[in-house]
C-alpha positions in Angstrom: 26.1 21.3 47.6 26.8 22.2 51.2 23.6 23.7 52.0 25.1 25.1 55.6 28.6 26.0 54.3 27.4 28.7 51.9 24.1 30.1 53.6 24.0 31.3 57.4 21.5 33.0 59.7 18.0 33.9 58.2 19.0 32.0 54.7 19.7 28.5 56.0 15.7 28.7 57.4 14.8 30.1 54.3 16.3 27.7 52.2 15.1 24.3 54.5 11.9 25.7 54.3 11.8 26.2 50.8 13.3 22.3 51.0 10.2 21.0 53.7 8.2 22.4 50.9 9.5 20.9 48.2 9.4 17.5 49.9 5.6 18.6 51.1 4.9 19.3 47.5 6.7 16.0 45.9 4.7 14.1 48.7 1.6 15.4 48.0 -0.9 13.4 45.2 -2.5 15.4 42.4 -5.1 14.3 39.9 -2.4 14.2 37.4 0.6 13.2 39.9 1.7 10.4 42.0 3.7 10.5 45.5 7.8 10.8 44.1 8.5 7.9 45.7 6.0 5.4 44.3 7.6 2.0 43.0 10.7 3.1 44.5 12.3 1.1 47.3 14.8 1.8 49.8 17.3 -0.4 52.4 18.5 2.1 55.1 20.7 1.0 57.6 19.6 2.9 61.0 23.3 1.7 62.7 22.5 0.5 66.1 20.3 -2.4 67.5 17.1 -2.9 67.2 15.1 -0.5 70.0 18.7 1.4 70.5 17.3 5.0 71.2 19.6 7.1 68.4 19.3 4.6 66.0 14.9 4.3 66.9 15.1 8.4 66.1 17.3 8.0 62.7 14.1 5.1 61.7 11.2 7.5 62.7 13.0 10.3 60.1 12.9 7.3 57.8 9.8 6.3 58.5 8.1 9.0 58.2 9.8 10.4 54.7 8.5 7.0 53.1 5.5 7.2 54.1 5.2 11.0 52.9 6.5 10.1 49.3 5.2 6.6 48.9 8.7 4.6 49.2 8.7 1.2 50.4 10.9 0.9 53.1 13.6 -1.8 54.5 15.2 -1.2 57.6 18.9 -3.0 59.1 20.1 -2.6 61.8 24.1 -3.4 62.4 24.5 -3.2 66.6 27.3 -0.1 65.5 29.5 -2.6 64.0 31.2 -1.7 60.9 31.9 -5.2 59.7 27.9 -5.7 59.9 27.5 -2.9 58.3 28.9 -3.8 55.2 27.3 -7.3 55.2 24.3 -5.3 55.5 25.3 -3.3 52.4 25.7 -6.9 50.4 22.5 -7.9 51.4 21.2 -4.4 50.2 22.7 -4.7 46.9 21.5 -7.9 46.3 18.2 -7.1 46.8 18.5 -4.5 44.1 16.5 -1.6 45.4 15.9 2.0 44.3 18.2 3.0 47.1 20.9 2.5 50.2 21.3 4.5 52.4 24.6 3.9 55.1 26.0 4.7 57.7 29.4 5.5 57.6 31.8 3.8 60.5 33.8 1.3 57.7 35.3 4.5 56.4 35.9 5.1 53.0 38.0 2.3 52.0 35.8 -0.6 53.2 32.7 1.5 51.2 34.6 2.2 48.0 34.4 -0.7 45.6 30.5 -1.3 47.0 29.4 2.0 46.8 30.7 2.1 43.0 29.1 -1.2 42.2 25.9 0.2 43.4 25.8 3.3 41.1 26.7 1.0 37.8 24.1 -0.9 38.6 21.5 2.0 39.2 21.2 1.8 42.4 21.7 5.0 44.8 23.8 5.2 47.5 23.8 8.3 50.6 25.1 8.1 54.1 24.1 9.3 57.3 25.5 10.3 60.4 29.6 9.6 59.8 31.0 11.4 56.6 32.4 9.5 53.6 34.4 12.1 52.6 36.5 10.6 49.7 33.3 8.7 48.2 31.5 12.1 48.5 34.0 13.5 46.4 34.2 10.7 43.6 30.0 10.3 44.0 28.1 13.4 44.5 27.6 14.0 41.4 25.5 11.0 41.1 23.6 11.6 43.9 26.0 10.4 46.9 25.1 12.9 49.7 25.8 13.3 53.6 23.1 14.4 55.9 24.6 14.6 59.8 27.5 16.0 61.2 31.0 16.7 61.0 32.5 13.4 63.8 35.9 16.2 64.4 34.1 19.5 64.8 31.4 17.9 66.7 33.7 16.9 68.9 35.6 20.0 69.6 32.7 22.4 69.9 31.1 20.2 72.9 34.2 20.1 74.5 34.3 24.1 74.3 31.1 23.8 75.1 31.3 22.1 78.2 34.7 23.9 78.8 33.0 27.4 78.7 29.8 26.5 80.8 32.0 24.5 83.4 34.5 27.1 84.1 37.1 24.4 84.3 40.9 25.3 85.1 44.2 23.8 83.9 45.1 20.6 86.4 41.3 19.4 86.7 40.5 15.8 86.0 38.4 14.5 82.9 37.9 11.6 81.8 36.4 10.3 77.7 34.4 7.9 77.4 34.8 6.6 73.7 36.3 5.2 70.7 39.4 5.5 68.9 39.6 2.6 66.7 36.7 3.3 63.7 37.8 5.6 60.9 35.7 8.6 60.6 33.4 8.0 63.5 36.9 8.5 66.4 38.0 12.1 65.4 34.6 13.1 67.2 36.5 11.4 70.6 39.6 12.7 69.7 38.8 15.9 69.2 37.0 15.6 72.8 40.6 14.6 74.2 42.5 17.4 72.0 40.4 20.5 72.9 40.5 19.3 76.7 44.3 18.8 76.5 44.8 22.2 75.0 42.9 23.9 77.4 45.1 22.4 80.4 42.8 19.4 81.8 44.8 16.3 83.0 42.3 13.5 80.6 41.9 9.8 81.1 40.7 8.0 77.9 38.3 5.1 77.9 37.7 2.7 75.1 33.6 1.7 74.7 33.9 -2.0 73.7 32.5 -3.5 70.9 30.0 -5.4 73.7 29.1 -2.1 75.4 28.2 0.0 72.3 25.4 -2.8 71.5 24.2 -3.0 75.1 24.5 0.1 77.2 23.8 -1.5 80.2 27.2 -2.9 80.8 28.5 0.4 81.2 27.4 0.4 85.0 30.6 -1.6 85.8 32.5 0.7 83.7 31.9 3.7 85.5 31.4 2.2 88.7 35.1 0.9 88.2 36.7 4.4 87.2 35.2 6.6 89.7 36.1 4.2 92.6 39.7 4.5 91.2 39.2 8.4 90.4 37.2 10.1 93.2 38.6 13.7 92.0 37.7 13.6 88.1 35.7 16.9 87.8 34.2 16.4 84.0 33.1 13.3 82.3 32.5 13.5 78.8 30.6 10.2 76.5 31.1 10.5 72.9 27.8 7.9 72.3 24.4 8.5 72.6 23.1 5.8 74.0 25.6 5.4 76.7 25.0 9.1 77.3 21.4 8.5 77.8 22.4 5.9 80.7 24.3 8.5 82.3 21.9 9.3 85.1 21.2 5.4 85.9 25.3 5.0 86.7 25.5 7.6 88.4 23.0 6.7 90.9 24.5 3.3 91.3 27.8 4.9 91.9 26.4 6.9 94.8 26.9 10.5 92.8 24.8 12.9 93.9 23.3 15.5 91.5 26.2 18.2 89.9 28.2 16.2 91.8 30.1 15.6 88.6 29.7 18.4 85.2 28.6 15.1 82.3 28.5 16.2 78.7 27.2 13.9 75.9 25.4 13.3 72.8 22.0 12.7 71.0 18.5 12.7 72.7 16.6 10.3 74.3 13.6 10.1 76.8 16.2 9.2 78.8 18.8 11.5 78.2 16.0 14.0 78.9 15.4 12.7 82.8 19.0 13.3 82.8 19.4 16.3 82.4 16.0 17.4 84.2 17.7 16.0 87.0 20.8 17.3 87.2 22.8 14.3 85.9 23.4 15.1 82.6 24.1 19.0 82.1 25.0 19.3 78.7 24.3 17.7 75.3 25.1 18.1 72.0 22.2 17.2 69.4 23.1 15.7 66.1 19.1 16.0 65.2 18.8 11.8 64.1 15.3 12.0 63.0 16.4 14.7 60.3 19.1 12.3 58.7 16.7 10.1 58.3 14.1 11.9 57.0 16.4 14.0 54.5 18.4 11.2 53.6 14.9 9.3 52.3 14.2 12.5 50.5 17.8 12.7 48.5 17.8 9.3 46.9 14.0 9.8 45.9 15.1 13.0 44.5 18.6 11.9 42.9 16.7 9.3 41.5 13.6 10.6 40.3 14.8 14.0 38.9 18.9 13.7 38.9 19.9 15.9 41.5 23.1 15.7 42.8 24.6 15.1 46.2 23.2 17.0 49.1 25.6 17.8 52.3 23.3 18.9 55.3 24.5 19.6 58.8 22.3 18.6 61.3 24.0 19.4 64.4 24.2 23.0 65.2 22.5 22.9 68.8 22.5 21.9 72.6 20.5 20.9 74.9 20.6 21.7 78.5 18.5 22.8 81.4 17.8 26.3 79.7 15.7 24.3 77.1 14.8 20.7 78.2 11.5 21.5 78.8 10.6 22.4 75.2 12.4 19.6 73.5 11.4 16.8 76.4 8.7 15.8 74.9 9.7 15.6 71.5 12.3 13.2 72.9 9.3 11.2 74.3 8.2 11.1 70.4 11.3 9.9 69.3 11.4 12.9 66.8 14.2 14.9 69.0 
């Protein structure tokens, strides 16, 4: 069930309020009930390192849905390396909770045979943030669900994004910061470099390494490299959260001055927000973390506790910018936007 592909405008509040209730409702003890989640555990793997800033978000969603429906929670953390990720799975499954929940860089094929051992032996299975689209398919049914975001579309409708609020023209420089090489989780950067190419920009592409997706920091030389050899790139575009929430801290090390360079990115950070308050960062696309890991909580405990089948939520339908920093800053500061 596709909860955004069949519902728009007033309907899709309607019916995730109606959902927030539910949850409130399953959450909240009567005489006669428990919390839905009592005696049921879950591992949840929250995809980056430990203190990372989109990954800290996904665990506060988390987090806080356990605590509202009583589920003991285990949290894993994989530095946004798919091998890990599906060491962390075998760990998981040994452990034999109630529940796993994934993220989804390994792509189907490295997910498939786990993902179908876990359901024989009663254990659910839902991803977050990267779709499984083949295991969705074969699994829903059971329970398998997706809360997060379409990698491709997100990908294309930041570029447009940036594209219309830029007023770019065909010939001008930009450059991708981001990765080509993990199954589901590259069509986001390749639809960056697609919807740039078709709208006549000249784009450079570069690879985040393994080393620099787990620490952000080395990104200074990175950037400090490319604009010394590309003083005339007009549009700089980083498909990673974290890296995008550096942003402003390279930038001043490089010597860029403020709108000195149009810098699109994604996810929310405290950092992210300074960013973009100052003229760093203007535009970012927000995938709403906390929510996948809140809902994703909520759709094992209720696949498991009443049978309902596979949810497919998508959480990233907004931007963030200087129009509206002010009102979601400080959310960012709670590590709930």
């Amino acid at each position: 069930m596709n909860i955004y592909g069949i519902l728009s405008g007033k309907s899709k509040n309607t019916t995730l309020a109606a959902l927030f209730l539910a949850v409130f409702s399953l959450s909240t003890p009567t005489a006669a009930a428990s919390p839905s989640g009592k005696d049921m555990s879950i591992w949840f793997d929250v995809g980056g390192p430990v203190g990372g800033p989109y990954a800290t978000v996904v665990q506060n969603g988390a987090t806080q849905a356990a605590d509202d429906l009583g589920v003991d929670l285990r949290v894993m953390y994989s530095d946004w390396q798919p091998q890990k990720m599906i060491e962390n799975f075998k760990l998981a499954l040994a452990a034999k909770p109630t529940g796993i929940v994934v993220m989804g860089h390994p792509g189907d094929s490295a997910y498939e045979n786990l993902v179908n051992e876990a359901f024989s032996k009663g254990i659910q299975v839902t991803s977050v943030d990267t779709a499984l689209p083949t295991t969705m398919a074969n699994e829903q049914s059971k329970g398998f669900g997706y809360v997060g975001v379409s990698n491709a579309a997100r990908g294309i409708h930041l570029a447009k994004e940036a594209l219309r609020r830029g007023q770019f023209k065909a010939g001008d420089q930009a450059m991708v910061w981001g990765i080509k090489d993990i199954a589901e989780r590259s069509d986001s950067t390749r639809g960056l470099i697609s919807t740039l190419e078709e709208a006549g920009l000249t784009v450079d592409f570069l690879q985040i390494s393994p080393e620099t997706d787990k620490d952000p920091s080395l990104g200074t030389s990175v950037i400090t490299a490319y604009l010394a050899r590309n003083p005339n790139v007009k549009l700089i575009m980083v498909d990673h959260g974290a890296l995008t929430s550096q942003m402003g801290n390279f930038l001043r090390n490089t010597g860029i001055r403020p709108q000195e360079l149009y810098v699109a990115g994604f996810s929310l950070s405290p950092a992210t927000a300074d960013a973009i308050k100052t003229d760093y960062v203007q535009l970012v696309a927000d995938s709403q973390p906390y929510l996948m890991g809140y809902l994703s909580v909520v759709q094992v405990v209720l696949s498991k506790r009443y049978g309902f089948s596979g949810l497919d939520i998508n959480t990233g339908a907004g931007f963030v910018s200087q129009n509206n920093i002010d009102f979601i800053a400080p959310l960012a500061a709670k590590g709930i936007r």
